[in-house]
MIDOSE-1310 file (N, C-alpha, C; in nm, 2 decimals, decimal comma, always signed):
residues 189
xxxx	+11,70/+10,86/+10,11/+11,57/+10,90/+10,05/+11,59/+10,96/+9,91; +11,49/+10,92/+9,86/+11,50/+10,98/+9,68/+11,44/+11,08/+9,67; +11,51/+11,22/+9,63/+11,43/+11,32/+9,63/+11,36/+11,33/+9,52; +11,42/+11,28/+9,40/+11,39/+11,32/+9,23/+11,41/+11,24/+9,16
xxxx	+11,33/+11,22/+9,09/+11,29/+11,11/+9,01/+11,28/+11,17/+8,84; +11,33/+11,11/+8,73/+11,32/+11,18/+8,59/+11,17/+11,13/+8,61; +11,08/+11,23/+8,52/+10,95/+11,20/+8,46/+10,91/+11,09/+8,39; +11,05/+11,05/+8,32/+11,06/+10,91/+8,25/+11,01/+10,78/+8,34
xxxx	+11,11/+10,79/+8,45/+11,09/+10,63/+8,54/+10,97/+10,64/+8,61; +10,97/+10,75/+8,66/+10,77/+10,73/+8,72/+10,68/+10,68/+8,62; +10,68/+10,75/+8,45/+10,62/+10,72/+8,38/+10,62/+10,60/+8,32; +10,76/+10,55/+8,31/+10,79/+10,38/+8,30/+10,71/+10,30/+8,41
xxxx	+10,73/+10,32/+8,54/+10,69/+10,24/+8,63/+10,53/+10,23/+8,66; +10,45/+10,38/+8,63/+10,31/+10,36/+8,62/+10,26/+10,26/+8,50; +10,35/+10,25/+8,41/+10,32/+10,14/+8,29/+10,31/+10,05/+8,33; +10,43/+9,99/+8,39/+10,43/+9,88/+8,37/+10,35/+9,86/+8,53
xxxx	+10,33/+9,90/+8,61/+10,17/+9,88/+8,69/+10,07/+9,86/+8,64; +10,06/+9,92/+8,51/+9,93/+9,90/+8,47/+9,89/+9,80/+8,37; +10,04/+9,74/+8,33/+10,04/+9,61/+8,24/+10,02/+9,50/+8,34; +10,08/+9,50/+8,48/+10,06/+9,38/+8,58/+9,92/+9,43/+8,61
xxxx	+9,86/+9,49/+8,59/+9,70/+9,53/+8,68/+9,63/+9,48/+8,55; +9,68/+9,46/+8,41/+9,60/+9,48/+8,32/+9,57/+9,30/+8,34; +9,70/+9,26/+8,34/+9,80/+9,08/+8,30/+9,73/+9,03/+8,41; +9,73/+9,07/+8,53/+9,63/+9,03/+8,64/+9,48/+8,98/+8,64
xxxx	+9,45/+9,08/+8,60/+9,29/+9,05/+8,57/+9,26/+8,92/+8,47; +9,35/+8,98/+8,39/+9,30/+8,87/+8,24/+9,34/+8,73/+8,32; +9,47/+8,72/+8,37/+9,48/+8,58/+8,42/+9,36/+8,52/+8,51; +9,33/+8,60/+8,64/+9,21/+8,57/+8,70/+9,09/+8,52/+8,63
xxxx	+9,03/+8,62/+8,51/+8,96/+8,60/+8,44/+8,93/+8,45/+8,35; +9,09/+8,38/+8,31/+9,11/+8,26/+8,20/+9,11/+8,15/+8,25; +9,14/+8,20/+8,44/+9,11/+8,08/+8,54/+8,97/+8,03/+8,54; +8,88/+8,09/+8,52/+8,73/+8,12/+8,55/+8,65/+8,04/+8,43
xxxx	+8,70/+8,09/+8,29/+8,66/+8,02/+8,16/+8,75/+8,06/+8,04; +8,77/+8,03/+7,96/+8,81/+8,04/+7,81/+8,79/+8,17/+7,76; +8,88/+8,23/+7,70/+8,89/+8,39/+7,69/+8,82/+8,39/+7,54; +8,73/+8,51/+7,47/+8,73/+8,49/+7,34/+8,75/+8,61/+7,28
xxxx	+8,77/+8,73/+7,33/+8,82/+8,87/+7,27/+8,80/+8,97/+7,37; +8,92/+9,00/+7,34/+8,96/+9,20/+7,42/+8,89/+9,29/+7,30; +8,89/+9,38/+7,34/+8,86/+9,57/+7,28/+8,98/+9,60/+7,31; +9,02/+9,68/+7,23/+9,14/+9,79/+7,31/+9,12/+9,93/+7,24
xxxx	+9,05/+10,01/+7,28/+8,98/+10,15/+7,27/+9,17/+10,24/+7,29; +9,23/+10,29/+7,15/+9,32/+10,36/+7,21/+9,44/+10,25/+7,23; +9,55/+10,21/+7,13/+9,61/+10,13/+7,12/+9,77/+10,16/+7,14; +9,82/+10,27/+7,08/+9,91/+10,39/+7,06/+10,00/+10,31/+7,02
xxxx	+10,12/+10,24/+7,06/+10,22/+10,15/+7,05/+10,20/+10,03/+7,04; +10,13/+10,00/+7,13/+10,05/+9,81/+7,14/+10,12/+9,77/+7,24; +10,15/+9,79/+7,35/+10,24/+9,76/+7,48/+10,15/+9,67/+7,54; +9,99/+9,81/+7,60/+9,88/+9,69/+7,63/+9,85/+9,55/+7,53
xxxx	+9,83/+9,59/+7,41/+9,79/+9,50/+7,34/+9,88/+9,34/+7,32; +10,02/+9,41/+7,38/+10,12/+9,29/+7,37/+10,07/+9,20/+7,52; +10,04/+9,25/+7,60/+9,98/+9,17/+7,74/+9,82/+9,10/+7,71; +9,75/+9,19/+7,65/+9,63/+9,08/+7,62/+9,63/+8,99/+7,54
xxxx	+9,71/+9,00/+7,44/+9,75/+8,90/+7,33/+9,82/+8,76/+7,40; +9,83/+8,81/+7,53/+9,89/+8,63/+7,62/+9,74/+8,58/+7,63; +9,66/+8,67/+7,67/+9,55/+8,57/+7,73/+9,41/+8,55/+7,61; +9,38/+8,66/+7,49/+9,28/+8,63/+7,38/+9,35/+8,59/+7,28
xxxx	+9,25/+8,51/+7,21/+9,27/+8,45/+7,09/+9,22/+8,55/+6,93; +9,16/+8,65/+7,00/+9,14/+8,78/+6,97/+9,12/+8,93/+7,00; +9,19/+9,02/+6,94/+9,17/+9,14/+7,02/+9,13/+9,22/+6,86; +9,07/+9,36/+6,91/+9,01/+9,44/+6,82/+9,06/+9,57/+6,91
xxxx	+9,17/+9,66/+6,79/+9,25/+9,75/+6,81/+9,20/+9,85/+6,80; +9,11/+9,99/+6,89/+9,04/+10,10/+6,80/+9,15/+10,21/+6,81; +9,19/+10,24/+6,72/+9,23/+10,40/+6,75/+9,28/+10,46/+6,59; +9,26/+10,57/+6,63/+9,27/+10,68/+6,55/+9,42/+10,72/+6,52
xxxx	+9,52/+10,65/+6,61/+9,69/+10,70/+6,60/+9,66/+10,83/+6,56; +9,63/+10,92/+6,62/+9,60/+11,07/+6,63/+9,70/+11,14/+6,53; +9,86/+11,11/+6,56/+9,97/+11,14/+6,48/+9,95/+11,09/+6,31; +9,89/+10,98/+6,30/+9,88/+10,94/+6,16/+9,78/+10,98/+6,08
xxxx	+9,65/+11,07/+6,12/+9,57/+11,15/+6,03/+9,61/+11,28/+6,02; +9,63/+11,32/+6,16/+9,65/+11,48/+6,16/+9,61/+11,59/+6,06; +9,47/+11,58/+6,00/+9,44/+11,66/+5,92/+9,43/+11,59/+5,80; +9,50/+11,53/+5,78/+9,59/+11,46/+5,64/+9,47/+11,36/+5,62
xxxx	+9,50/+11,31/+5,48/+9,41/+11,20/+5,44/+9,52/+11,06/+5,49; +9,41/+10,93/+5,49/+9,52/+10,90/+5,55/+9,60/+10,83/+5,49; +9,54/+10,82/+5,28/+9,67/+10,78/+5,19/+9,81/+10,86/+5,22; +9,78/+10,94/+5,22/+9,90/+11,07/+5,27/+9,94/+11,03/+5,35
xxxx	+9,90/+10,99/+5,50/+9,98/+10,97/+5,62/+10,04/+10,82/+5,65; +9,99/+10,74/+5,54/+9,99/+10,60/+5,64/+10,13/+10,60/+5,58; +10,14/+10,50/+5,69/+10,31/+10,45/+5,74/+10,42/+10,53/+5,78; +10,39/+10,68/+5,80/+10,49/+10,76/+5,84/+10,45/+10,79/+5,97
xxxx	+10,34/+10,76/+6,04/+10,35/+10,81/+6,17/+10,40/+10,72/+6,25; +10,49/+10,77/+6,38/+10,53/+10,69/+6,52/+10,53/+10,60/+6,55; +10,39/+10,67/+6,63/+10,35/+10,54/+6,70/+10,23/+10,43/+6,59; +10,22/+10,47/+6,48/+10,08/+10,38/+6,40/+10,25/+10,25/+6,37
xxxx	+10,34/+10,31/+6,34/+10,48/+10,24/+6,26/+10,54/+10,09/+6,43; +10,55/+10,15/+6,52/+10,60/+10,14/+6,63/+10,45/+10,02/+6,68; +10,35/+10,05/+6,66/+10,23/+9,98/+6,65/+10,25/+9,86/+6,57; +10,31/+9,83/+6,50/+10,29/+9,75/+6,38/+10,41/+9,67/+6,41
xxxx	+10,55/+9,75/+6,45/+10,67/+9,69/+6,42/+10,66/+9,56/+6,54; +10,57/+9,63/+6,69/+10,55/+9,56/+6,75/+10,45/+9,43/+6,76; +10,35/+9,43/+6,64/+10,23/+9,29/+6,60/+10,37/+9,24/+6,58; +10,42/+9,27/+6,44/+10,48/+9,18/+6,37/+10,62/+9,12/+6,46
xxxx	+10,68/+9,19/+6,52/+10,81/+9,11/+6,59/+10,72/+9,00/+6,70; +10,59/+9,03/+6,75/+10,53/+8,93/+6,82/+10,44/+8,82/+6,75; +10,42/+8,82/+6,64/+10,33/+8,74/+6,49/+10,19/+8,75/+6,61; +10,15/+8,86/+6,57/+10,02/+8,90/+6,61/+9,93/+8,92/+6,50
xxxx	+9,95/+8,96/+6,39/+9,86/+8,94/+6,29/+9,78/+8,89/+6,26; +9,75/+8,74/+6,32/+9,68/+8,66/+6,29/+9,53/+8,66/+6,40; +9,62/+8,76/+6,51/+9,48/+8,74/+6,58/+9,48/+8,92/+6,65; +9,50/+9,02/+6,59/+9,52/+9,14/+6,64/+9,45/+9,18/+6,44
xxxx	+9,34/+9,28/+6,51/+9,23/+9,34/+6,38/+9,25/+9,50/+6,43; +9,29/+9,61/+6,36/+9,29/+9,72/+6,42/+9,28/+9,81/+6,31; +9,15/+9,83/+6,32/+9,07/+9,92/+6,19/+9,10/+10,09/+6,25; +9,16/+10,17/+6,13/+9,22/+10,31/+6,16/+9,04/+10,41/+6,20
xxxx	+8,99/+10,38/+6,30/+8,86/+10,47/+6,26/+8,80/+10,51/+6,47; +8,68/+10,60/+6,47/+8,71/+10,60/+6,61/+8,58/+10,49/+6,68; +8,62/+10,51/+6,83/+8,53/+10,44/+6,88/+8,40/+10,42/+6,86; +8,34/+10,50/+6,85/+8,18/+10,53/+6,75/+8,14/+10,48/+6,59
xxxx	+8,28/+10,49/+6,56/+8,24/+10,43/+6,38/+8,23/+10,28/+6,39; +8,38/+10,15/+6,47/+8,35/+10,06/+6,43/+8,25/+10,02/+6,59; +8,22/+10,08/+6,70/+8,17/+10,01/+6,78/+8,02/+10,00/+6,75; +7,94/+10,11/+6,71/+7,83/+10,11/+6,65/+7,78/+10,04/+6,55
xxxx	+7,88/+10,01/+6,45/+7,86/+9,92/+6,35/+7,81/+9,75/+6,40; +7,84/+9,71/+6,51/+7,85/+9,61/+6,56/+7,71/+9,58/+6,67; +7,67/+9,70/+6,68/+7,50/+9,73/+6,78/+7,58/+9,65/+6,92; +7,49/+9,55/+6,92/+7,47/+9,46/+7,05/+7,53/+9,39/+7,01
xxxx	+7,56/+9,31/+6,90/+7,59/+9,19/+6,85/+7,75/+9,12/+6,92; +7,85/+9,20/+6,99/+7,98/+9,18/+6,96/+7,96/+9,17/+7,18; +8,05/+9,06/+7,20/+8,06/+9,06/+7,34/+8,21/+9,00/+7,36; +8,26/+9,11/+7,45/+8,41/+9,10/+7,45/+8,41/+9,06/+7,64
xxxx	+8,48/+9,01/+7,65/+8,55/+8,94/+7,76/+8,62/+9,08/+7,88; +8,66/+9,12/+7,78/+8,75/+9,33/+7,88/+8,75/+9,39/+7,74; +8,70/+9,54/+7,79/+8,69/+9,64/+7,66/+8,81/+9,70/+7,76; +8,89/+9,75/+7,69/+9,04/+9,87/+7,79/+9,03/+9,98/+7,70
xxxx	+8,99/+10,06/+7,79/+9,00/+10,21/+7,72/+9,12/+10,30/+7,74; +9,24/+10,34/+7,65/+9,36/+10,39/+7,72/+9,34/+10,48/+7,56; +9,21/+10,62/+7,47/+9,25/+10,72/+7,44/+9,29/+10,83/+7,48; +9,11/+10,93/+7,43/+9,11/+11,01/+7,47/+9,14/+11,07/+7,62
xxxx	+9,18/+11,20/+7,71/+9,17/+11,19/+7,81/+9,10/+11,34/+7,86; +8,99/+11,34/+7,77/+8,92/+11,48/+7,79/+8,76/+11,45/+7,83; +8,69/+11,46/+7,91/+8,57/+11,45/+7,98/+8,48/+11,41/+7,85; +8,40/+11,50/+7,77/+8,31/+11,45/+7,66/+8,37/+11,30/+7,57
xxxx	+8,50/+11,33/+7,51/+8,55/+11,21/+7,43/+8,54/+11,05/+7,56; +8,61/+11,06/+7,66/+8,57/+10,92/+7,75/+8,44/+10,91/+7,78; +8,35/+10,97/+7,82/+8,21/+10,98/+7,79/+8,18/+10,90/+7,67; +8,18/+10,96/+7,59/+8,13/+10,89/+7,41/+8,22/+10,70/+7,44
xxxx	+8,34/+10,69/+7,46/+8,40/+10,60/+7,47/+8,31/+10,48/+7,55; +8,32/+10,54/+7,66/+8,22/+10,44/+7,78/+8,09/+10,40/+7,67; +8,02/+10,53/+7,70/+7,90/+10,47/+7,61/+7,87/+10,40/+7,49; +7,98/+10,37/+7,39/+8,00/+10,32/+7,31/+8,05/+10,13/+7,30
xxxx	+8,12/+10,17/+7,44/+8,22/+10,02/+7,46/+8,11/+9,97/+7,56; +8,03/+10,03/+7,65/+7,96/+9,93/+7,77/+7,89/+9,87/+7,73; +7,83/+9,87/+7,65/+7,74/+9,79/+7,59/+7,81/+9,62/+7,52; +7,94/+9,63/+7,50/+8,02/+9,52/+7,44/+8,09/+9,40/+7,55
xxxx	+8,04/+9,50/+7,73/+8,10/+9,41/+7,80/+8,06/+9,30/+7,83; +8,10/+9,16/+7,83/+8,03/+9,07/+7,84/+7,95/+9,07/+8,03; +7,90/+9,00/+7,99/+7,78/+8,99/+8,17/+7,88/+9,01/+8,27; +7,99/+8,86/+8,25/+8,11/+8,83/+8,33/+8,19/+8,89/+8,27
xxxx	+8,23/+8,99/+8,20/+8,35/+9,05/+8,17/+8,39/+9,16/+8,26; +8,48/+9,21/+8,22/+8,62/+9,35/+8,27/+8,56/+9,52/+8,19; +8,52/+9,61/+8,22/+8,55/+9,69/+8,18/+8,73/+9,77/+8,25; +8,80/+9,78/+8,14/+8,91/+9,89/+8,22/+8,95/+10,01/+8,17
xxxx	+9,01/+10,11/+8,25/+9,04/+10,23/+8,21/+9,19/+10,28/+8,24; +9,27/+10,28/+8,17/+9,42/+10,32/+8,19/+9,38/+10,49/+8,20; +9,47/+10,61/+8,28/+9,48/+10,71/+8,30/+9,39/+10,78/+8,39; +9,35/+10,69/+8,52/+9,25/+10,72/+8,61/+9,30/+10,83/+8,68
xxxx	+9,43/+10,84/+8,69/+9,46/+10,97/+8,74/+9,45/+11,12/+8,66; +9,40/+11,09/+8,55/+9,40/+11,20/+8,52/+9,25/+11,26/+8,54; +9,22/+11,43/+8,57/+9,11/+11,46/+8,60/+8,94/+11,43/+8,55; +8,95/+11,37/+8,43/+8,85/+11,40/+8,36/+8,81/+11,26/+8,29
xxxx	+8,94/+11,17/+8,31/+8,88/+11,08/+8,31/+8,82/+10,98/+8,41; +8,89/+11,03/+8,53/+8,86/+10,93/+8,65/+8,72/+11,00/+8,67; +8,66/+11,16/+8,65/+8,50/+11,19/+8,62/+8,43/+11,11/+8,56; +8,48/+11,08/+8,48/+8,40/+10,98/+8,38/+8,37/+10,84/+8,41
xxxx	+8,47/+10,75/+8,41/+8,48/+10,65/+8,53/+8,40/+10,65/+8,63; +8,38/+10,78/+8,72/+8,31/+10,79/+8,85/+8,17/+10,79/+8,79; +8,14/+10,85/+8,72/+7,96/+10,89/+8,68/+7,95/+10,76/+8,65; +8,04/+10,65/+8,56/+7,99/+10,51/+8,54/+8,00/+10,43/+8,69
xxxx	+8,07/+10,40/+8,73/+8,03/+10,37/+8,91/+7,91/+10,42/+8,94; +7,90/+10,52/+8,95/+7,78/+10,62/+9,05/+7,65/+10,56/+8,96; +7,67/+10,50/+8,83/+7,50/+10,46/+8,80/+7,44/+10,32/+8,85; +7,55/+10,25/+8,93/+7,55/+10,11/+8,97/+7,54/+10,01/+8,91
xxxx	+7,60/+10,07/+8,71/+7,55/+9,93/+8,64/+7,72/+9,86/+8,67; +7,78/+9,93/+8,74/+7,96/+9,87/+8,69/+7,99/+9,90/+8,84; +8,13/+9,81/+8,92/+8,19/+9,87/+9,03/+8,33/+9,83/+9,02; +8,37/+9,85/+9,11/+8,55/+9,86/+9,10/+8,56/+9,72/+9,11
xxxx	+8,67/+9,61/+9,03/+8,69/+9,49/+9,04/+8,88/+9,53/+9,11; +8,94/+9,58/+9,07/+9,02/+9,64/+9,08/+9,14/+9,73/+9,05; +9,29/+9,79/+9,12/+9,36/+9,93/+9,09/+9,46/+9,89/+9,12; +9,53/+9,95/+9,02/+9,66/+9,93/+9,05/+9,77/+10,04/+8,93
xxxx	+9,86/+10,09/+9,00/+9,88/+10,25/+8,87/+9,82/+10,32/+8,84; +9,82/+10,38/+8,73/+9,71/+10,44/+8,67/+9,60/+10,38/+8,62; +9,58/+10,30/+8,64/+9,48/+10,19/+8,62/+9,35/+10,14/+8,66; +9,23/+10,15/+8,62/+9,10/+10,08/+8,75/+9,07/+9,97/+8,67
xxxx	+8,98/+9,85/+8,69/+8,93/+9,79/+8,60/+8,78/+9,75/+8,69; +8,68/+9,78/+8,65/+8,53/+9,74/+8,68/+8,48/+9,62/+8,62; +8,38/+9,55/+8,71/+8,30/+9,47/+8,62/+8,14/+9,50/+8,69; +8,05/+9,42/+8,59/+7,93/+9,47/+8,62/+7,85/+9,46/+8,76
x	+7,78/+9,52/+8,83/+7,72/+9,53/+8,97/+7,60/+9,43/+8,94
C-alpha cells in the first residue's frame, strides 16, 4: 500500500484527469456535429488549450496571466512572465496560432464586448478560484454557451468554486453532463 504520495503526482494526475474529462466530452460532442469554437476562461500554460485545439477550429484564450501584469503596465511586463512565455512557447511548438486568439484582458472586458452575439460550443473556466470572481466568470461566459453546448469548470474541488458551480445547478438553467478529477462539465437543463 502507498502511504505517500509527492504533491507533485497527485497534482499531475488530477491534470491529466481532467484533460481526459475535458478530451472526452469534446470528442462526444464532434460525434454529434461539427465543432466551431471553445472559450477558455483562465488559460495559464495552454495544457487545456492544447486538448481543445484537437477538436475546434477555434479557441478564444481569456486570461489575465496574473504573473505578467502584476501591478506593472503590461509594456513593462510582457514577455517576462512564466507562464504568459510557457503559454506561447506551447501555441507555437504546436502551430496554434492560426487558430488560438488570446487577448491579455479579464473575463468581463472581452466577454461583454461580444453581448449575445458569440456562441461557443464549451466555455472552460480554469481562473480565478475565489467565490465573487467565479461568480462574475459564470455570469459572463453563460450566456456564450451554445443551446447544445458544454459549460466546464476545472478546480471543483476547491471550496468556493464548486459554491459557485452549485448555485449554477441549483437555478436549473445547467446540470451535470459529467466528472472526472478536478473537473465537472454541465450542459443546459
Amino acid at each position: 500500500m502507498i502511504r505517500e504520495l509527492p504533491w507533485r503526482s497527485i497534482r499531475e494526475l488530477c491534470q491529466e484527469a481532467c484533460l481526459f474529462t475535458i478530451g472526452s466530452a469534446c470528442d462526444e460532442l464532434s460525434k454529434q456535429r461539427p465543432l466551431r469554437l471553445a472559450i477558455e476562461v483562465g488559460s495559464w500554460h495552454g495544457c487545456s488549450t492544447l486538448v481543445l485545439a484537437q477538436y475546434f477550429p477555434r479557441i478564444i484564450c481569456v486570461d489575465l496571466w496574473g504573473d505578467l501584469l502584476d501591478g506593472a503596465s503590461l509594456p513593462e511586463k510582457a514577455g517576462r512572465a512564466e507562464s504568459f512565455d510557457q503559454f506561447l512557447t506551447n501555441m507555437q511548438k504546436n502551430d496554434l496560432y492560426d487558430k488560438v486568439v488570446f487577448p491579455i484582458v479579464s473575463t468581463s472586458e472581452v466577454l461583454n464586448v461580444f453581448k449575445d452575439s458569440l456562441e461557443a460550443d464549451m466555455v472552460f473556466i480554469d481562473a480565478c478560484h475565489y467565490l465573487d470572481p467565479v461568480r462574475l466568470d459564470i455570469q459572463n461566459a453563460k450566456r456564450h454557451v451554445a443551446k447544445d453546448g458544454l459549460f466546464a469548470f476545472h478546480d471543483y474541488h476547491h471550496e468556493q468554486v464548486k459554491q459557485a458551480v452549485d448555485e449554477l445547478i441549483a437555478t436549473g438553467e445547467f446540470k451535470v453532463h459529467s466528472q472526472g478529477g478536478w473537473t465537472i462539465i454541465l450542459n443546459r437543463a
